[in-house]
N, C-alpha and C positions, 0 to 999 in steps of 0.2 A: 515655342517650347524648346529647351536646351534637347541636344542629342547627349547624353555625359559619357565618359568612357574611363576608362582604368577601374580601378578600387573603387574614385566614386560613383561611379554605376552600379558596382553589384551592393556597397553602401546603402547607396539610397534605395534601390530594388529591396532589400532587404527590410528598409525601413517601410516602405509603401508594403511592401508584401507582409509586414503586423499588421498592418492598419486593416489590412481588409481581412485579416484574420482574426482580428479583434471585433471588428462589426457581422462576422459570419457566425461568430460564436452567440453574438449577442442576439440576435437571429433566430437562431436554432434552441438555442435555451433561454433566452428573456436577457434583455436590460437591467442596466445597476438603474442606480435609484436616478431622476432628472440631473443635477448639478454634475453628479460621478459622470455619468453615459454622453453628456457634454464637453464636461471637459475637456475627457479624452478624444473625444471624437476632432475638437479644435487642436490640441494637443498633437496627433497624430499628423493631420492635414495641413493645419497655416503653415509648418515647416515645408515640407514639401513644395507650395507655392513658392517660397524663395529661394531654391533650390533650382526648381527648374523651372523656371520663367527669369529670364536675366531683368536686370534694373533698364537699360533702355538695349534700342536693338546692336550698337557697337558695340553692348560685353560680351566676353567672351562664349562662346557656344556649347564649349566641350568640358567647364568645369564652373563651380561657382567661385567668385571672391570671397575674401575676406567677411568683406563688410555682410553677401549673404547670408555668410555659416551664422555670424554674429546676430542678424534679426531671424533668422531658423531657431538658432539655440537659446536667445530672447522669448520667443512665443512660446517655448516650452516650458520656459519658468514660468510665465505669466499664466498656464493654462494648470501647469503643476502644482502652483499656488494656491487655487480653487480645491486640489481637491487633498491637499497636504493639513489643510486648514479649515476640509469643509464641516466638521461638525461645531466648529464655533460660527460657522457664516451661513448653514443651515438653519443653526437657533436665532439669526436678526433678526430685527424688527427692522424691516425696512422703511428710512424716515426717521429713523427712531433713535437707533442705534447709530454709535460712532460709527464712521468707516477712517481707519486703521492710518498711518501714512505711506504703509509699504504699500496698502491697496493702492491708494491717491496714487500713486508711482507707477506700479505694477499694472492699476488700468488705462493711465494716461498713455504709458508705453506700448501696451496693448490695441488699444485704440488705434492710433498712428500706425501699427501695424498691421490691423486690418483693414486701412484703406488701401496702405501701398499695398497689400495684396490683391488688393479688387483692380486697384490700377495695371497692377502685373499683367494679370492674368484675365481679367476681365474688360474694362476701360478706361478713359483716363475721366469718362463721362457719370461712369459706377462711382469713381472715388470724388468727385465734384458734386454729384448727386448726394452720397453719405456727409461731404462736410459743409455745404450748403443748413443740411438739417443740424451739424452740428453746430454749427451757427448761430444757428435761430433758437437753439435749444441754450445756448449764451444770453441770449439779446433779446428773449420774449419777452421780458418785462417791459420793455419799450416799443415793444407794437402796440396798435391801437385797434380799437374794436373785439373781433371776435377772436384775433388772432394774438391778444394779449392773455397773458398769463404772469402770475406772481413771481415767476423767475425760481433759480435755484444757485444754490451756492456751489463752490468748483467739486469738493469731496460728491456733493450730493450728487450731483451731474457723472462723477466718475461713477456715484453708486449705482446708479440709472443702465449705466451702459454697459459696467462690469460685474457688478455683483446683484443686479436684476435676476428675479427667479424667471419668471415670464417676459420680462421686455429687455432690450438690448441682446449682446453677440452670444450670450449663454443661453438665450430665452425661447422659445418653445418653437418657434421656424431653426433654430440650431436644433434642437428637439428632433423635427419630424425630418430635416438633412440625417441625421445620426442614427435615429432611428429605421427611417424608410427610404429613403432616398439613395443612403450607399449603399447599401443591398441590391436595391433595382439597377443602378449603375454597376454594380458590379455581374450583376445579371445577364446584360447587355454581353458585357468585356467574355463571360462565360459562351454565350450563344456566337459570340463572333469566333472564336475561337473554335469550338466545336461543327463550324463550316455552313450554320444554317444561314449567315448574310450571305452568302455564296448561292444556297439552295433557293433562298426566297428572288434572287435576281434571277435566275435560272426560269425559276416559276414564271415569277413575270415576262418572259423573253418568252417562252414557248406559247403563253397563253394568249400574248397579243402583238408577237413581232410577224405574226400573218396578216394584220389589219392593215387597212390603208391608214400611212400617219404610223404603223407600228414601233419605230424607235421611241417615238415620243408617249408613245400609250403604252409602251414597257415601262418608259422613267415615271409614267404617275404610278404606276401598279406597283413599279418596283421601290419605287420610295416611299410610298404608301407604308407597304409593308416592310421595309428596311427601319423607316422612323420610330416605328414601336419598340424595338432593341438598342437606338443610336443613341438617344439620350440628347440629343444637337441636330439642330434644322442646319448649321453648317458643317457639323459631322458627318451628315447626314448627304448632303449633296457632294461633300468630296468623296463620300465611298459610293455613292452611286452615281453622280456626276461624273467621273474620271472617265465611265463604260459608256453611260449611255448620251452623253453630249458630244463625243464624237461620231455615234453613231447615229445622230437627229444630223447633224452636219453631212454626213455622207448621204443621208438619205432625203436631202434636200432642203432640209430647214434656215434659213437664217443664222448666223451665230447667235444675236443676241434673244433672237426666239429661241433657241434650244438653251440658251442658258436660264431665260426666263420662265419654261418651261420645269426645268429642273430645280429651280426655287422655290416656285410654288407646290411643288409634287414634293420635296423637302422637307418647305417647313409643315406640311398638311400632318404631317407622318407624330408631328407632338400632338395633334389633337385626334389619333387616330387610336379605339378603344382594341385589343385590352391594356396595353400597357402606353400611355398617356405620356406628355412631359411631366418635371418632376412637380410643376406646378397643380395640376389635377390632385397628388397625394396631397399637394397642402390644402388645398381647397375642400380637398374629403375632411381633412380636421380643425380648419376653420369653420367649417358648417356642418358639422357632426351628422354627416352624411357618408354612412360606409361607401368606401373608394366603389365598389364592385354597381352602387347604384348611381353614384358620377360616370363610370365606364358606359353603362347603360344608357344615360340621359345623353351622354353624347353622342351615341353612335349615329342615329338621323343627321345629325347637322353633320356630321365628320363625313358621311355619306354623297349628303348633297355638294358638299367642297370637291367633292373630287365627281362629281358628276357634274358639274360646272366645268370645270378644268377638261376633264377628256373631252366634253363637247366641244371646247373651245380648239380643242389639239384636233378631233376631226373634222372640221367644220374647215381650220386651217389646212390639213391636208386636202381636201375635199377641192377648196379654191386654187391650192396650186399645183394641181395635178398630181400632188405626191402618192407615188407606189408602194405595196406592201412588200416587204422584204421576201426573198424565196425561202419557202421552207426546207430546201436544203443548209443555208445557215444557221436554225433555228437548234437550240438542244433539243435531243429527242425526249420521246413522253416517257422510255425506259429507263433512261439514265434519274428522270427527276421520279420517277415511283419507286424506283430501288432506293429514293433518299428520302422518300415520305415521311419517315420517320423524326425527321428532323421539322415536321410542323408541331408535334406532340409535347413541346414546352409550351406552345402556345394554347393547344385543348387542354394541359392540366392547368394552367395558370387561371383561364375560365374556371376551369370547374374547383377549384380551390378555392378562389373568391366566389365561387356562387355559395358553395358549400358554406359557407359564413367565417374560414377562415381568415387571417389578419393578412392584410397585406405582406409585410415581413415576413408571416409564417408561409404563405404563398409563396414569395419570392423565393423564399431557404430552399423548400423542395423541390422547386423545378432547376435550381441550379443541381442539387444533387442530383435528378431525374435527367437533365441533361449531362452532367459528365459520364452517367451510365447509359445510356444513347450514344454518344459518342464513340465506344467502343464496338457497335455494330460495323463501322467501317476502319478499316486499318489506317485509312488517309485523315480520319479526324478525327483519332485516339488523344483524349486530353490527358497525355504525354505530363510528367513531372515540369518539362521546361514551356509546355504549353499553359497549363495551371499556375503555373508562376509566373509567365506572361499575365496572364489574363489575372492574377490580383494586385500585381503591379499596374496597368493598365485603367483598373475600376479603382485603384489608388487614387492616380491621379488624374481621372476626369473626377472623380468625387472631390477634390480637391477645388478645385474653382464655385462648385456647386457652397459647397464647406462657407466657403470665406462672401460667395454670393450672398446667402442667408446669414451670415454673422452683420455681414453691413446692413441689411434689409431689417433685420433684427434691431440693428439701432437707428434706422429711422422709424420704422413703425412704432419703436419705442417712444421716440419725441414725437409723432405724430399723435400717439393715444394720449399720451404723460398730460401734452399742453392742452389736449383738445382743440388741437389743429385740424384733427382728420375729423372732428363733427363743423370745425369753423366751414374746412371747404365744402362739406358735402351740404352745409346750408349756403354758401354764394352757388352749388349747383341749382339746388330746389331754384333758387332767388332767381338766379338767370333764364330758367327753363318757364317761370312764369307759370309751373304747375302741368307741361306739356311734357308728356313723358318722350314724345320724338324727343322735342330740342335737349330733353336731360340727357338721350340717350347720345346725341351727335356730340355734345358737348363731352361726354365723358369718354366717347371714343377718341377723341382728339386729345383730350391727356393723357390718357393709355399710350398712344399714338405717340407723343412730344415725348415723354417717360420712355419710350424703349427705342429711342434712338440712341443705341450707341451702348444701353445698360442690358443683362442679361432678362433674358423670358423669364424666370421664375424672378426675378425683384422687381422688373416690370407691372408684374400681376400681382405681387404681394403690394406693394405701394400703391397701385391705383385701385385696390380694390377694396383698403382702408378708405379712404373716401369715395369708390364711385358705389360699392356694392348699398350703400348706407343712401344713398340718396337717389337709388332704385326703388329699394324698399320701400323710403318716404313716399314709392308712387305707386304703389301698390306689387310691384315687380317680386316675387317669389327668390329667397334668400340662392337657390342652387342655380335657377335662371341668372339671376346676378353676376353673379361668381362666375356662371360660364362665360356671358358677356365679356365682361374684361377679361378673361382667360384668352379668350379667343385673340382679341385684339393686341395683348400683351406677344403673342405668338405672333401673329400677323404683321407686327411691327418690324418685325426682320424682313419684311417684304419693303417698308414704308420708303420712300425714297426723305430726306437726304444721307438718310446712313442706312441703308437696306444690304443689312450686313450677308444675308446669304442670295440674294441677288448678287449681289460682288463677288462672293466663292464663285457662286458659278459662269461668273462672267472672267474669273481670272482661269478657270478650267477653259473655256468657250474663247476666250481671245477679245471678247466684243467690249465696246465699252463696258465702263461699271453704270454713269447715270443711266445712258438708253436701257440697257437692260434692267434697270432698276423701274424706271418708268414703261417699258414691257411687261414686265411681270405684276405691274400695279393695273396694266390694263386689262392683264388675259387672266387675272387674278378675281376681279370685279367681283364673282360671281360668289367668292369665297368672306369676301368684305363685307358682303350682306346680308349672310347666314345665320350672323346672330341678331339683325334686329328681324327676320324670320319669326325667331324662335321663342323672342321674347313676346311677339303680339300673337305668338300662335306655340300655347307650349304643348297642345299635341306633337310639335316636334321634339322634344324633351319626355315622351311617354306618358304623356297628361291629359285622360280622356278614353274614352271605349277604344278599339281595336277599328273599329269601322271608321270616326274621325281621324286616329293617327294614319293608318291606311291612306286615306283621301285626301289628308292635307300632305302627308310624305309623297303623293303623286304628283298634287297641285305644286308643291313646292320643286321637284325635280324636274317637271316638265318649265316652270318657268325660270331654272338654271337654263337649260337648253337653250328655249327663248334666248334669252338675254346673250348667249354666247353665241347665237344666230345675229342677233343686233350689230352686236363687238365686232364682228368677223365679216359678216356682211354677206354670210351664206348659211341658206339649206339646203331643202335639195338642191337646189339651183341657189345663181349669184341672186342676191338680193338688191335693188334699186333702192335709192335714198328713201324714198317714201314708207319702202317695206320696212326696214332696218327702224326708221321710229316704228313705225305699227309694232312690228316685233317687240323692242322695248315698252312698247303699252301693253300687249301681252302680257310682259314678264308681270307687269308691276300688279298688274290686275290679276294674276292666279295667285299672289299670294297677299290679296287684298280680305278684309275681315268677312265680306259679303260675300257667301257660297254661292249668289247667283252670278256676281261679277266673276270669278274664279271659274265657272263653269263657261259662261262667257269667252273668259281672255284664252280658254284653254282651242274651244271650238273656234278663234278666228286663229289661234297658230297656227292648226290642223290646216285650215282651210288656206293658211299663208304658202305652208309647205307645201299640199297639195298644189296652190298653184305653181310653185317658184319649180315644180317639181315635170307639170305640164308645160312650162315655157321652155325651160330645160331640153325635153323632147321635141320638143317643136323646131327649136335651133339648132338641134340637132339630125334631123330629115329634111331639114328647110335645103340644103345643098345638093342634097341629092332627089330631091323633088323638083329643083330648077333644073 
């Protein structure tokens, strides 16, 4: 992203600093009507993206060209246009009705610039991805089988994409970005600024830099809770990467283990309830399932991911003799109580969405709730030029988000329009042979190929037009669904050959990018298998009396452990080849359908540790008994 300086820095700061004071109002007092509250919302945003994100990485750094200003001030007619015009293009009939030549024009031009914006700012795999589908949304008349369709003409295709109520860049995922999305993001930019990403590292240092392994069991804790304000699993590791990957390095870790470490503790942080990636708010209104009961159905699986993960970080310190940090380094307990106040966005944000409030209306008041917090300490007073940071800021990460969903908006667009997205989700049924395993491997691996390289929230929007739909056909519960691919949509930034924040943190760490990449998929495992956990047992999802969810959240968390005893190759003690599968047969067997097997695999863990636990001791007297 450009650094800008002169006039057009405060220019553009000025312009970003509408934008988010045009979505704070909307917020706080409601929404214009769908087409108006899009518009603008694209309107404000795709300029932005061409502004500060240069065309390739030789342009200049410090200002935009020409040609920029030209596609900035391009997408603002094209967006102005909609709403200059919208009470004749609210009464179409869509299909129906002419569309216009200036449309044909105005959406053709529009088009073209929201992919180079995904390409900008997003990848050049986002904008391939978007015209792949525009494509096919050309040349459907000429497939065959399921994936044929009667075609459309050029006007009708621009009408699809530009003057769509519900599908294409104006259509209800631009909807719920404009609506909810830039609020939370600007939510985020509000709490950073106000010094609680400072506090909640703080927290995590004090409360587990005593442990043995402790740098490493700060970065899951601290990313853990870093990731529910970041808004970015690569955000997310460079503001807590930067601290604590050189302090896994000093305390003995491996480079590419601390950096794999700090990606998995990262990206976990979007699937971490109450404030989720932005993908979760969609998923709340694709399945008309209030956000606040998605926050809830997640929280077990988000739980056991990261109790997989510290097993695996102690299990690792355990094997290499690594020590706990002295607590004379550590923040003290008075510094972090006198700043307690600074978790209290996080208990009202709960109890707002318990309360049955709206997402937005939640989000609205805890940013107020926080800049008055703020004021408790003179060090993170949100200052006039700190509050102007922080809407410039939620300006422009909302902006990437903006233009993510405008592309995703037009393929899900061709993907519903041809009935494409019911073609693929019958070659899944078809492939799967009726086996909800192989549906479920099979649609993880699209999820998986899909978010190489393209962002988490169109990852999950795209694969989950067709994979949530051929769950279903297996009986799979619409919100189980949805989390499935959510997960995996997330998890794909782990995925090796583009594991894009395994690479942040390996360019923090020094270490390779693949090895780390393939580190982080390994010491990761545990988190890869959480969701098909939760699909063949949705007591993990809150499904089921209190005494079942209880007992499968034990069976399931004890066979994380397992399974990161396998990986690592220790419990109490080093474990031997043979123990290491046992252990793995453990794992698989506590979170097996049979209560009796599960009870089983649990009591030969026990009794794996106990031993590995007595040889341990034994090798350890054995020298001084000779």
């Amino acid at each position: 992203m450009r650094e800008l300086a002169g006039p057009t820095r405060w220019g553009v700061a000025a312009w970003a600093a509408a934008a988010s004071l045009f979505h704070l109002y909307t917020a706080g007092y409601g929404v214009f009507e769908p087409r108006l509250q899009r518009s603008l919302h694209l309107l404000f945003l795709v300029p932005l993206v061409f502004v500060l994100y240069p065309f390739r990485m030789s342009s200049p750094r410090r200002r935009p060209s020409v040609w920029d200003w030209l596609w900035a001030v391009t997408s603002v007619v094209a967006s102005a246009y909609l709403i200059w015009d919208s009470d004749r293009i609210n009464h179409r009939w869509e299909g129906a009705s002419d569309v216009l030549p200036r449309e044909v024009l105005l959406g053709t031009v529009m088009v073209a610039l929201v992919v180079e914006a995904c390409r900008r700012s997003l990848s050049r795999w986002m904008a391939v991805t978007i015209s792949v589908a525009l494509v096919y949304l050309a040349t459907c008349q000429w497939f065959p089988g399921a994936f044929h369709y009667k075609g459309f003409t050029y006007p009708r295709m621009i009408e699809l994409l530009y003057l769509g109520g519900d599908d294409g860049m104006y259509g209800f995922l631009t909807g719920i970005s404009s609506n909810i999305l830039f609020i939370y993001v600007l939510f985020g930019a509000v709490l950073m600024k106000a010094g609680v990403g400072t506090f909640l590292i703080a927290l995590a240092e004090r409360t587990t830099g005593w442990m043995r392994g402790g740098p490493a069991k700060t970065a899951v804790v601290g990313s853990a809770l870093f990731g529910t304000i970041s808004g970015s699993t690569v955000a997310n590791v460079y503001a807590t990467g930067s601290f604590t990957i050189p302090l896994m390095k000093r305390g003995g870790y491996p480079a590419k283990t601390a950096a794999a470490i700090e990606a998995i503790a990262g990206t976990g942080g979007q699937i971490m309830p109450p404030v989720m990636g932005a993908g979760a708010f969609i998923m709340s209104e694709m399945t008309n399932v209030p956000y606040f009961e998605v926050a809830k159905a997640a929280a077990i699986p988000a739980i056991l991911y990261y109790v997989g993960l510290m097993a695996m970080v102690h299990f690792l310190a355990v094997r290499h003799g690594l020590q706990p940090r002295p607590r004379s380094e550590l923040p003290g307990w008075g510094a972090i109580l006198r700043r307690a106040y600074l978790a209290l966005p996080f208990v009202a944000i709960v109890y707002f969405l318990a309360a049955g409030y709206s997402p937005t209306g939640a989000a609205f008041y805890v940013i107020v709730i926080t800049v008055a917090l703020s004021f408790l300490d003179r060090r993170t007073w949100m200052t006039p030029r700190r509050c102007l940071e922080a809407l410039v800021e939620g300006a422009a990460s909302a902006a990437t988000i903006a233009v993510a969903l405008a592309g995703s908006g037009m393929i899900v667009g061709v993907l519903t329009r041809t009935g494409s997205a019911l073609a693929f989700g019958g070659a899944v049924l078809s492939a799967s042979m009726g086996s909800l395993l192989i549906a479920m491997i099979l649609i993880f691996l699209v999820v998986s190929v899909l978010g190489t390289g393209i962002p988490t929230t169109a990852a999950y929007v795209i694969s989950v037009v067709v994979g949530a739909g051929a769950m279903g056909g297996l009986g799979v519960p619409v919100l189980a669904a949805h989390l499935f691919v959510f997960y995996y949509a997330v998890l794909s930034d782990l995925t090796p050959p583009d594991a894009v924040t395994a690479f942040a943190a390996a360019n923090i760490a020094g270490s390779e990018m693949m090895a780390t990449g393939l580190e982080a998929f390994r010491l990761g495992i545990a988190g890869f298998l959480v969701p098909f956990a939760f699909v063949f047992h949705p007591e993990l999802l809150l499904r089921g009396t209190w005494t079942e969810i209880l007992a499968m959240s034990a069976f399931a968390a004890i066979s994380a452990v397992a399974l990161a005893a396998a990986i690592v190759g220790q419990a109490a003690g080093r474990l031997l080849g043979w123990e290491r599968f046992l252990a793995l047969g453990t794992a698989g067997l506590m979170v097996a359908r049979d209560a009796r097997l599960q009870v089983a695999g649990a009591l030969v863990f026990a009794a794996l540790v106990a031993w590995s636990a007595r040889r341990r001791s034994l090798t350890a007297v054995a020298p001084a008994g000779g």
